[in-house]
Phi, psi and omega in degrees: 000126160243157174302118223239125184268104178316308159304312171307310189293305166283016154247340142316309179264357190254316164325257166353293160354290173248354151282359176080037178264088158316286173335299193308294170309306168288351178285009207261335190262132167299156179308333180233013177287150160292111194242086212250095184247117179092217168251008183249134189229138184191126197222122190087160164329305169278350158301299173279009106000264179331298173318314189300311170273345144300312174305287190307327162272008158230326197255352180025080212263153160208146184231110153267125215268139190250297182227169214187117182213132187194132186214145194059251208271323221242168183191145186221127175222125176260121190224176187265193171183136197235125148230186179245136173239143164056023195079352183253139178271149213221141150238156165212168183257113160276159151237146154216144213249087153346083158238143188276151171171094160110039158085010185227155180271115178252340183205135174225149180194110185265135157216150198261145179312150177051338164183163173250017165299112155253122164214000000 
């Protein structure tokens, strides 16, 4: 069996992320993982795809990791997160809650200052 470093995986995807490496980023995710910001549920590979690549191309997001505590399965990380709405760049501090299977992200549940909606 090997042993799946939980921090890694998720410094991993914050990577992948914010270099705009779409690939890099879905291999990070399992084929039927879950992704929850909000009132958005978004599920599977092609769904999160879609998210992703909409995010990296309009809102041009970049996430700095402030603290990051993870064991086993599971990884809970609080970061900024800086983008553009409207042509103004805006930051805010998400948490986002991990849980992991097989060295892949399989469930995420985000949440953002004040709401996890950008509007």
């Amino acid at each position: 069996m090997i042993e799946v470093d939980a921090a890694s995986v998720l410094r991993r995807h914050v990577d992948a992320f914010n270099a705009r490496d779409l690939d890099a980023l879905m291999a990070g995710f399992t084929d039927d993982a879950s992704w929850i910001t909000g009132i958005s549920v978004v599920r599977g590979r092609g769904e999160l795809t879609e998210l992703f690549a909409a995010a990296m191309a309009g809102l041009l997001p970049t996430l700095t990791i402030q603290n990051l505590l993870a064991e086993d399965d599971r990884a809970a990380c609080q970061m900024t997160e800086t983008l553009t709405v409207a042509g103004q760049e805006r930051t805010f501090f998400i948490a986002g809650f991990y849980w992991l299977r097989g060295g892949r992200i399989a469930s995420a549940k985000i949440y953002r200052e004040g709401s996890a909606e950008i509007g």
